[in-house]
N, C-alpha and C positions, 0 to 999 in steps of 0.2 A: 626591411621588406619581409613578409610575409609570405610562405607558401601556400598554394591553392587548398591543401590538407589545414592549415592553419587558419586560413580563412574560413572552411568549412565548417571547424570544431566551432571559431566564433562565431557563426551564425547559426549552429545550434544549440549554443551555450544563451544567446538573444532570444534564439524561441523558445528554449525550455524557461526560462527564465520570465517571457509574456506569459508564455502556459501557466506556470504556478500563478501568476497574480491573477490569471483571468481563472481560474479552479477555485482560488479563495473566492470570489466573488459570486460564481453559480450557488442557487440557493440547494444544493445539495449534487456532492457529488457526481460524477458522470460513471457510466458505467464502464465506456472505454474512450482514450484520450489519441486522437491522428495526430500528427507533427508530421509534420514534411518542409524540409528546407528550401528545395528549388520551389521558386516561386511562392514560398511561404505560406502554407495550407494547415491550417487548425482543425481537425474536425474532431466533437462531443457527441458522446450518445450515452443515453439515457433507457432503465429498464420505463418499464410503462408506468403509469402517474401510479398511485397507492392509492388503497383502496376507501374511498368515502368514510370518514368517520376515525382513519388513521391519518391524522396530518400530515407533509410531505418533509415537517420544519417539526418537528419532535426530538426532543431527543432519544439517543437510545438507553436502553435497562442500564444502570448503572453498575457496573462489576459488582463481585462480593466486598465486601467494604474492609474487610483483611487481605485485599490481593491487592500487588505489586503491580505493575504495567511496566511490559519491556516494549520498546520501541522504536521503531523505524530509525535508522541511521543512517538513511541517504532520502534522496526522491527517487519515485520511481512508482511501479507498478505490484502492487501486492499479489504475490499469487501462494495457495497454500500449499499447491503438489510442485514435482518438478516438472510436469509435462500436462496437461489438458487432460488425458484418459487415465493419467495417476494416480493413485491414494493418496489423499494430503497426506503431509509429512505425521502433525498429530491434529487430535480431534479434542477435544472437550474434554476433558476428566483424566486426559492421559498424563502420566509423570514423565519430567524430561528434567536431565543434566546438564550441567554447566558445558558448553560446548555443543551440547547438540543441534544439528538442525531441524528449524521450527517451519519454515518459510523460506522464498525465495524472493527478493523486488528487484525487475526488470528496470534498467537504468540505462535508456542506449542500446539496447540491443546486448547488454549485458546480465549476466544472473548472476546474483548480487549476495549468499546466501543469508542469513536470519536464523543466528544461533541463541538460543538459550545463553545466560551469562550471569545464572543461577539455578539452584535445585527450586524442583515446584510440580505443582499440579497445574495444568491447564485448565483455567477457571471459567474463562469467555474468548472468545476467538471474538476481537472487535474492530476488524474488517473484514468484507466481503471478498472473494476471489475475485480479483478484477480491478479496484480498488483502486485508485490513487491514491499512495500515500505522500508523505513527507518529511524532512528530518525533525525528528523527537513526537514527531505522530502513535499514538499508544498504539498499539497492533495484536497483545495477548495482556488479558489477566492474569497473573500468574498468584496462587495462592501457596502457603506451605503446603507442601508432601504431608503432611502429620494427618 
């Protein structure tokens, strides 16, 4: 027998679960992802279309072609500060340690941190703040320090 808390997790273990397959399937990312379990409620939004003459299905600039990609290690939600009105953690060009934190993805209502687990240079930041990500999803280029 099951408790009501147990029942709960499975039913939103079922809908994060719909969520990622119906995310792979949108022809580009959403900006931000709703879940709600009572009564089971999805809801997707989207920044406004792009602008004529940038397709919407492009890919993006491809890193430096010497950088590493570290990468998302759960699902969840990308964010690069730890709070909305914050300084991202680092920015483009900045050097980071083995251990440090790079990022944070929301998971549940959880903060998930996103460490560095090599020396480097931050090469390209290749998800937006908001972002859904997902496990082994690349999230920084990282290039050597040298």
């Amino acid at each position: 027998m099951t408790t009501t808390t147990e029942g709960t997790e499975d039913a939103l273990d079922r809908l994060r679960s719909h969520a990622v397959r119906l995310v792979r399937e949108f022809p580009r990312p959403p900006k931000a992802l709703r879940l709600r379990a009572g009564e089971l409620v999805l809801e997707a939004e989207w920044d406004a279309a792009p602008e004529s003459g940038a397709p919407a299905d492009a890919d993006p600039p491809a890193p430096e072609a010497h950088a590493e990609r570290l990468c998302a290690d759960t699902v969840g939600v990308f964010h690069r500060a730890p709070s909305p009105k914050a300084q991202p953690f680092v920015s483009e060009g900045d050097l980071v340690e083995p251990g440090q934190q790079i990022a944070v993805i929301e998971a549940m209502k959880l903060m998930i941190p996103v460490e560095a687990d090599r020396p480097g240079r931050i090469a390209e930041i290749l998800k937006r703040d908001g972002d859904p990500v997902e496990y082994g999803e690349p999230l920084f280029a990282l290039a050597p320090a040298a």
